[in-house]
N, C-alpha and C positions, 0 to 999 in steps of 0.2 A: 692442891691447887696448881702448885708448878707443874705437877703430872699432867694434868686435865691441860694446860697450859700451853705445855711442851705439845700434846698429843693434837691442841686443835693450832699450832705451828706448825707441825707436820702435815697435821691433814691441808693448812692453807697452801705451805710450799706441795705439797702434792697434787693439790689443783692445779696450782699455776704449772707444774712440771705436766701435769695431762694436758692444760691448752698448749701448751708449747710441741707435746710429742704429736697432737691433734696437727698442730700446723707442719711440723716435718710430715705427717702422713697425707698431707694435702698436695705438697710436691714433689711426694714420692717418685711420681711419674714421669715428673720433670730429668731427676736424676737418673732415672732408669735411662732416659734416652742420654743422656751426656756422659753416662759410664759407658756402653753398651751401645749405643744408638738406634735401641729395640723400642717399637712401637707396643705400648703396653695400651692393645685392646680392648683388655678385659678391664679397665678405669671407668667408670662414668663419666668422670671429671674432662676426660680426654677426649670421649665422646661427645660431650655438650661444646668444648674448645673445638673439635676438628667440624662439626657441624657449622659454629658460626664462620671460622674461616671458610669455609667449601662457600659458604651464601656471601663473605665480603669478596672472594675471589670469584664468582660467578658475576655479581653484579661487577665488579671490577671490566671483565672481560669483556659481558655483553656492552658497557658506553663505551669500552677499545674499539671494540667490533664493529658496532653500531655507528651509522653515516649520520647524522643529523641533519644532512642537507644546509643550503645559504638560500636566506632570505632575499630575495628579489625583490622587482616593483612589477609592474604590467608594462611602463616604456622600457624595462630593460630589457625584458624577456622578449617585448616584441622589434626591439631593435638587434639584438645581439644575437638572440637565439632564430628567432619565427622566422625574421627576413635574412635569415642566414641559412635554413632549413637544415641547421642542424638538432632539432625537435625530434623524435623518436616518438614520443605520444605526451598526453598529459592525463593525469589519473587526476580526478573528482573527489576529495577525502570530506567526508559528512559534510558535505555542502556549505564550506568555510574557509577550505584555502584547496591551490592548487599543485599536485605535483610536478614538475616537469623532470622527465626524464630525456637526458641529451643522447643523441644518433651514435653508435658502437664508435668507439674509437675517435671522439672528436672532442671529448672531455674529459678530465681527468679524476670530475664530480659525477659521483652517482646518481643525484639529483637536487633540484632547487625547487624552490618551492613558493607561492605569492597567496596570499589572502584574497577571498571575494567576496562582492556582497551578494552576490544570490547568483544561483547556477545559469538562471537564464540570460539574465543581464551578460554573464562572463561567455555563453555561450555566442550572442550577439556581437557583442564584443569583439569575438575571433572571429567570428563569419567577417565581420567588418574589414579588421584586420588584413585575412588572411585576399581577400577580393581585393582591397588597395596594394598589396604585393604583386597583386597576378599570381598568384599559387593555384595551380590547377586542380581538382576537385581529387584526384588521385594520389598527390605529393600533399594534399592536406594533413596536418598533425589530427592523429585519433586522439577522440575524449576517449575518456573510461571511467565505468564508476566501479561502485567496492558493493558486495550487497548486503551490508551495513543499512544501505538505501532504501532496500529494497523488503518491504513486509507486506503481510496481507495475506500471497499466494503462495506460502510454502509446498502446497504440492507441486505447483509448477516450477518451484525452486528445484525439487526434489529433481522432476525431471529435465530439466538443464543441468544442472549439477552430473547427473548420472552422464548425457553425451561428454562433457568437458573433463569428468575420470577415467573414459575409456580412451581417449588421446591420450590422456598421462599414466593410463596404466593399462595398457590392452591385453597384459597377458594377465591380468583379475579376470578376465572375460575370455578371452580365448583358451582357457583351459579347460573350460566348460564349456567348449563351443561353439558359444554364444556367439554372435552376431549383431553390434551395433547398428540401430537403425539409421536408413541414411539422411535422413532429418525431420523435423517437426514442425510443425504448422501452431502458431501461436495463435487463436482467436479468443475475441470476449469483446462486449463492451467498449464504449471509446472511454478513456483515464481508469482503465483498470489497471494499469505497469506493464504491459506487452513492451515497449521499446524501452521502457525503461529496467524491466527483467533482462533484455537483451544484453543492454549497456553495461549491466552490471555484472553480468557472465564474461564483459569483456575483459574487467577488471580483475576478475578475479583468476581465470584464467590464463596458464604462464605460454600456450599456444596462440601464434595468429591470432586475431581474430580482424575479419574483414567486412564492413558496412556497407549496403549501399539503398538507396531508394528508389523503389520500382520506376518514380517517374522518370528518370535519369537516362532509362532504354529506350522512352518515346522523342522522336525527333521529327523536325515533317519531310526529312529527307530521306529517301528509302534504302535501305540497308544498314545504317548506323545503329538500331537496336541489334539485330543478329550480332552484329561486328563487335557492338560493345560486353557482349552476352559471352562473346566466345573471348575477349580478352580478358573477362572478370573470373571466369573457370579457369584461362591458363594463370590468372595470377592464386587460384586458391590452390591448381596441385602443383605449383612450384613452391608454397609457403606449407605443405601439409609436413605435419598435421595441422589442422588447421579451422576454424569458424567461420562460415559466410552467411551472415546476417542481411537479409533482403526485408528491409518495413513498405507494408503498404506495397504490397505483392498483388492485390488485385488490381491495381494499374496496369498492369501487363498480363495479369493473370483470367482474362474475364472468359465465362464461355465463349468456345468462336462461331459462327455464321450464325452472330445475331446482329442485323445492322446495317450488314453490305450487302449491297445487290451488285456485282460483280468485280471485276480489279480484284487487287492484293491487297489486302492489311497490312501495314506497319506491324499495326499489334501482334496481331496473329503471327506474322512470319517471327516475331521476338518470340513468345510462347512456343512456339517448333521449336526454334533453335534450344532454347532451355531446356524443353522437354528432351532432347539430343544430347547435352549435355548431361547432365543427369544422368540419361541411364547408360553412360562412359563411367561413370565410377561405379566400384566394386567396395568388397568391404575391406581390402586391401589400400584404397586410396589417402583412409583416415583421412576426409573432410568429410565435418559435418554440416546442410546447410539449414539452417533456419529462416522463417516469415512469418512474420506476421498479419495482419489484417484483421479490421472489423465485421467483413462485409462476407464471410464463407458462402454466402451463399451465390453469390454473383460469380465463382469461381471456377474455371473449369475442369471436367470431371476427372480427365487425367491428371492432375494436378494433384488429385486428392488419393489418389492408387494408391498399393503399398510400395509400388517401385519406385515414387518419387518422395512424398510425405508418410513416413511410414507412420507418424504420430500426432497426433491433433491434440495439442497443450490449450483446456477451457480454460481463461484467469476471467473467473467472472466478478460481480461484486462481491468486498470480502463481508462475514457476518462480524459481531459484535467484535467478535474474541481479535480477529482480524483489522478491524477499524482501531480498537484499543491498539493495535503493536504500531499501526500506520502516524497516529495519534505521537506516540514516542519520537518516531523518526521528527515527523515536520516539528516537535517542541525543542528537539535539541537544541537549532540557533536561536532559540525565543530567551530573552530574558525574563523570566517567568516574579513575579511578587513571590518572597520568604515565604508567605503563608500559603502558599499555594504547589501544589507538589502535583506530579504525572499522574498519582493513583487518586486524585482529588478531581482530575481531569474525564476519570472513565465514564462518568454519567455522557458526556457528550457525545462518546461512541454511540449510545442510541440515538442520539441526538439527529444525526449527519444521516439517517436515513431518511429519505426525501418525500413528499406529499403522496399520502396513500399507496402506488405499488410499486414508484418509483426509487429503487435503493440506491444509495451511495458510494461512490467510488473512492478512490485514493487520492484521486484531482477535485473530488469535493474537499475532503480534509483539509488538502495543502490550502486549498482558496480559504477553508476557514481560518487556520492556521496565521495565514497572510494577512488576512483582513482584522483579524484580532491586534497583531501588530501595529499597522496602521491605526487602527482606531486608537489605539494607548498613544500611539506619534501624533495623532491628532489633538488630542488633548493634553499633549506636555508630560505624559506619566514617566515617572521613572522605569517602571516595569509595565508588563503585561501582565495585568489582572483577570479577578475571574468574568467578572461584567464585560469586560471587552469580547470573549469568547462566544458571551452571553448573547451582544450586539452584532458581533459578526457571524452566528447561526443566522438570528433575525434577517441581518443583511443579505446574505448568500441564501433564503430561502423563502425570504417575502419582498425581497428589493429594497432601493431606497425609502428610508424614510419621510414625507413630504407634513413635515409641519405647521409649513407657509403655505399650505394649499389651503383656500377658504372654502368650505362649506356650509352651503344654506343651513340655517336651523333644523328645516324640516327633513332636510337630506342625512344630517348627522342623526337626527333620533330615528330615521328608516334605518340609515346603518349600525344603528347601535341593538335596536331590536332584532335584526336580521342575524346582526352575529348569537343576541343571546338565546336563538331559535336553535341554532348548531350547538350552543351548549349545554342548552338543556337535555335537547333530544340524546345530545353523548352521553350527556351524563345520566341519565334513566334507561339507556340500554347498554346490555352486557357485551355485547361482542363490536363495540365501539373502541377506537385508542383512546389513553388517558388521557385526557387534558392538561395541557403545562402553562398556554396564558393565550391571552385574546387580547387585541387594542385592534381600538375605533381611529388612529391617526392614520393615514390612509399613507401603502406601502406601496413601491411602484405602481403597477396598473391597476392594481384593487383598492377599494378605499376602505377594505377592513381587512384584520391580518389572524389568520388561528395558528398557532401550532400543539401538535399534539407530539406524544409518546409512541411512534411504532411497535411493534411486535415483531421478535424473532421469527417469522411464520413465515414456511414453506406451503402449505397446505391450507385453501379454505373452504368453507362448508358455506352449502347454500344459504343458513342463516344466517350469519357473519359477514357474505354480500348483502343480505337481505336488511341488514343493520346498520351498515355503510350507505346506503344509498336512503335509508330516512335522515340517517344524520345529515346528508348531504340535502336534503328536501327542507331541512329545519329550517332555513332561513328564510326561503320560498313561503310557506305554511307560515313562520311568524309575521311577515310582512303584510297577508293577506288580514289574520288576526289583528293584532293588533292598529292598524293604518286604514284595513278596508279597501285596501288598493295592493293593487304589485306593483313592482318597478323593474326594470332592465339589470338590477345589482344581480339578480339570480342566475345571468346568463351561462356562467361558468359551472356554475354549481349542476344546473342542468345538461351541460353539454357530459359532464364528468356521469353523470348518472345514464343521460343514455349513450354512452359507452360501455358502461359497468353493465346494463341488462342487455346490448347487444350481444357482448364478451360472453356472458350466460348462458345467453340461449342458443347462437351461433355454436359457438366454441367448446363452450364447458357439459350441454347437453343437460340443461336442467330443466329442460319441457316436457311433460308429459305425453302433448300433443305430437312435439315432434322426433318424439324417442330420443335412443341413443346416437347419436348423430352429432355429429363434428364437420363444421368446415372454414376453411382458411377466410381472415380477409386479406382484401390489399395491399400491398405496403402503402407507407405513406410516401408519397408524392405522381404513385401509379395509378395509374383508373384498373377497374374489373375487365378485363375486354370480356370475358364467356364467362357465365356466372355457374356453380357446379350444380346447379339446381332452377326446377323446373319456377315457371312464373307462380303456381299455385302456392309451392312450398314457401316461396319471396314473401307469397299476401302470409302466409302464415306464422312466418317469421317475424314479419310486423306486426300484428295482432298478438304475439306470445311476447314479444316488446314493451306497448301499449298494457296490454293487462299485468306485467308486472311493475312497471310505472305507476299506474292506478293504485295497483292494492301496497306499493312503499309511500305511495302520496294519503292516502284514506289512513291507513296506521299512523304516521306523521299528523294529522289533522286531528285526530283522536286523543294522539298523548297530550299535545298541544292545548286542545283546547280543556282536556281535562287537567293542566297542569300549567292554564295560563297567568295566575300568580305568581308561580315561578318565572316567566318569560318576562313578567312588569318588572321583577324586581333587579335581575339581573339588565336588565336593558337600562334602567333609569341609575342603578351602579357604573353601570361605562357610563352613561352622559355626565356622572360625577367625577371619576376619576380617567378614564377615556381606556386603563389598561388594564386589565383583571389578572389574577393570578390562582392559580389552585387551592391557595387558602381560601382567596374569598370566595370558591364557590361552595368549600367546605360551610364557611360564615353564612351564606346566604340559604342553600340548601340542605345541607348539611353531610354530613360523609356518603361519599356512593356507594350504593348497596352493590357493589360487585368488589371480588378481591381485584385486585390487579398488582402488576408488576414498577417499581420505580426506582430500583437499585441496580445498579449494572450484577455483582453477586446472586440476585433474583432472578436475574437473567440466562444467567450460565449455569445457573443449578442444573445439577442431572446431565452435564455435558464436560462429563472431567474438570481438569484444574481451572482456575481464571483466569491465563494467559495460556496464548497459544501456544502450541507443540512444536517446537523444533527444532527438536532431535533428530540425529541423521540416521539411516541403518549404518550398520559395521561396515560392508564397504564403500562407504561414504565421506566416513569418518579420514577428514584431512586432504578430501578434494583440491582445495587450493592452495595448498600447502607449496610456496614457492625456490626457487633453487635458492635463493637465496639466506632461508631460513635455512635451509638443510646446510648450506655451509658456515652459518656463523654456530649453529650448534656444535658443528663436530669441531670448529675452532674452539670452541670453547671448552667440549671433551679434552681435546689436546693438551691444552692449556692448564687446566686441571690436573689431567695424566702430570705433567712435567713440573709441578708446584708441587705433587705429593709424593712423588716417587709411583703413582698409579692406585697407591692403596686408597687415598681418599676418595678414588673415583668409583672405585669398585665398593669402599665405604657406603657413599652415596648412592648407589645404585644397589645394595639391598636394603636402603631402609625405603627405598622408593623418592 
């Protein structure tokens, strides 16, 4: 027993004597360096210790480094700084404060910085501002944005991007070379981001960049455009490398000898001189200039050469994938309700595309966006909910609301029948959008309101017009049905439909009669002067109109009346509750016999990931990468280097 005793006294003092030799071998490391002052490598222990210090002494450096800029107000900035003009620019950061950056050598801060409530108000603002100073249009402080701002159009990202790395890096390109074009022509759509893609290349951008707007060259005094043309050129190759941004370029840019019957133009002698200017630079000048405009086609042909616009940037409307990233941007200053998160929001990106072919822009978003906010401020909300979102589609695509609006009895059940004509006929054809709700309270000019579900769709097929335009007729056909009479409500419906079968058979060439044949109409607000076709082909034109009108009206009357039980029941549903919704049409008729699409997911199928792409190519990769960054880095190397004797750095930099 004392053996046994002794033996399990020994084995305990032998424990304890292994944790203890366990904890000498723990700082073994330690003593290595304090005998010796050798760094022992080969430790784990050493490794996971010189890791976290390299990450406290990194972070240490970068708040050394780093400016955090002094919070300002707007009367100090505009008293101290604006009306002092010592302003350099002011940079636009997610549309919530501003940065100001003061003129070289006139402060001893990097930058200050003031909060806004919205970009345009603050833009206002300074216009205001800067006109009660007397600040001339030229000594004006530039905005700039970040393009943080800026989604939707990444290819046209892609190419602004590429002009603004060959300023910053032209021997990527003259190695192989290549040859920067001498600028680009921004066109699309009005609120697709053209100036606002501009603005953002300005920001991001460590070169020049210089603005101006086309109408600024028209004066009714003669010579002042050339003169202003040829000061705005010396100021770009005095500042090159360098950006000049010209918006709204068909101002001065229109074809010439349309108009005058003899004398000189204004215009035109400004377009010469431009044109003169322009083709003075070489690819050695390094300035790039950019424009934009909605209007290409008003524009004249030189203009559009490759010696002048070697590139014509399309930013047209963006699709889903595109509306979803635009969606992110404008929710950022939104105080959104806990329960309600960005990826909760993506149904609405189908949402924002607009009544039948009209699709939505970036400046539809932001309105939604806007108007969701207000509505929540309307009602006292803490946050912005989903419903607000819900009422500010409604709002920005059926108008105001008019509740106080009285309507006859007999007027409210024409309109309640009439709308359940369009739902029905949707809802029993397949190449119809889905249905999302319908009310009978009457929304700006209309006193009934539909929206539906759009389709991603590039491409349509004759029958798919041919199904649109009954659903369009349904309201027309239930009126007659059920009332025995028509009314004037149909007028839109109808003007929509013979547009749709002009567009057909004009345009699209789905007459048999009148073959393959295409030809243009008018724009809108021009007459035809010379029509490209004889009087015959005009009667025939009209006749291939009329007959396809008839036979979308005779098919519309057919389903109708074989499916007028359905049209009772849904009509005397609105006059009970006034607003319908996709369930009850499930309730009342029961599931539509077609599949269709109603998940954003469902959507994007078959078109890669569910957010948009964008990735840069390789040499891309660090486009805006500013001087500034590149010196607090290599401070920070430094810094490093000098804290570890250099090994840590080169530590750090093979483990990556």
């Amino acid at each position: 027993f004392l053996s046994e005793t002794g033996e399990l006294e020994n084995a305990e003092s032998g424990g304890d004597g292994g944790r203890r030799g366990g904890k000498r071998d723990n700082v073994a490391w330690w003593r290595r360096m304090q005998k010796v002052w050798d760094f022992p490598w080969d430790d784990e222990d050493f490794h996971s210790l010189a890791l976290l210090g390299a990450g406290v002494a990194m972070g240490f450096f970068y708040l050394y480094f780093r400016d955090p800029g002094r919070e300002i107000t707007w009367k100090h900035f505009v008293q101290y700084y604006l009306a002092r003009g010592l302003v350099d620019r002011l940079e636009v950061v997610n549309k919530q404060s501003v940065r100001v950056i003061p003129a070289p050598e006139t402060s001893s801060e990097k930058f200050l910085w003031f909060n806004i409530g919205s970009v345009d108000t603050f833009e206002r603002n300074l216009e205001s501002a800067q006109g009660e100073l007397g600040i001339e249009p030229r000594n004006q402080a530039a905005v700039v944005y970040t393009s943080e701002n800026v989604a939707g159009c990444e290819e046209a990202k892609l190419e602004i991007m590429e002009f603004v790395n060959f300023l910053k890096n032209p021997k990527q390109y003259q190695d192989l070379g290549a040859k920067i074009p001498k600028g680009a022509m921004l066109t699309g759509p009005p609120g697709t981001g053209k100036t606002l893609l501009a603005k953002a290349t300005a920001g991001e951008a460590t070169v020049p960049f210089i603005t101006v707007n086309g109408s600024e060259f028209l004066e009714m005094f003669v010579g002042v455009g050339p003169a202003r043309v040829r000061d705005m050129f010396a100021m770009a190759r005095k500042n090159a490398p360098c950006i000049l941004f010209i918006d709204e370029i068909d101002a001065i840019g229109r074809k010439r000898g349309q108009g005058h019957f003899g004398g000189q133009s204004e215009q035109e002698n400004t377009l010469n001189q431009m044109l003169v200017e322009r083709d003075r630079f070489n690819s050695a000048t390094n300035v790039v200039v950019l424009a934009g405009t909605n209007r290409p086609g008003v524009l004249d042909p030189a203009l559009m050469r490759p010696g002048q616009f070697h590139r014509q940037i399309y930013t047209g409307p963006p699709d889903i994938k595109g509306r979803s990233s635009i969606f992110k941007v404008h929710l950022r200053p939104l105080k959104l309700d806990e329960s309600l998160n960005k990826d909760a929001l993506r149904p609405r990106a189908a949402l924002t595309v607009g009544y039948f072919f009209l699709p939505g822009s970036g400046a539809d978003i932001s309105n939604v966006c806007n108007e969701a906010a207000l509505i929540a401020a309307r009602h006292l909300s803490s946050s912005v909910q989903e419903k607000h979102f819900q009422q500010a589609i409604e709002r920005v695509i059926g108008g105001l609301e008019k509740k106080a609006q009285v309507l006859q009895p007999g007027e409210k059940t024409t309109v309640a029948y009439h709308e359940a004509g369009h739902m029905v006929v949707g809802w029993l054809l397949e190449h119809v959008d889905p249905l999302l709700k319908v009310s009978i309270i009457p929304r700006g000019k209309g006193l009934g309101y539909a929206q539906y579900l759009p389709r991603e769709q590039q491409l349509y097929t004759q029958e798919q017009l041919f199904d649109r335009m009954c659903m369009m007729l349904g309201g027309r056909v239930a009126e007659q049905l059920c009332s025995g009479q028509i009314t004037t409500g149909a007028q839109d419906d109808l003007r929509k439909v013979t547009q749709s079968a002009y567009t057909q058979v004009v345009q699209f060439g789905v007459s048999e009669k009148l073959g393959q044949v295409s030809f243009d109409f008018p724009r809108q607000g021009k007459a035809l002067v010379e029509k490209p076709y004889s009087e015959a082909t005009a009667q025939l034109l009209d006749d291939e109109v009329q007959h396809l009108v008839t036979a979308a009206y005779r098919r519309t009357l057919g389903l109708l009346t074989q499916c007028r039980e359905h049209v009772e029941k849904v009509g005397q549903r609105l006059l009970e509750k006034e607003v319908l919704e996709k369930a009850d049409m499930v309730e009342l008729l029961g599931p539509r016999p077609f599949a269709e699409k109603s998940t954003y997911e469902e959507f994007v199928e078959g078109v890669g990931s569910l957010e948009e792409d964008t990735s840069l190519p390789e040499g891309l990769k660090g486009w805006n990468r500013g001087q500034e960054e590149e010196d607090v880095e290599s401070s920070l190397c430094r810094g490093l280097c000098v804290a570890c004797g250099g090994r840590l750095h080169l530590l750090l930099g093979g483990v990556g």
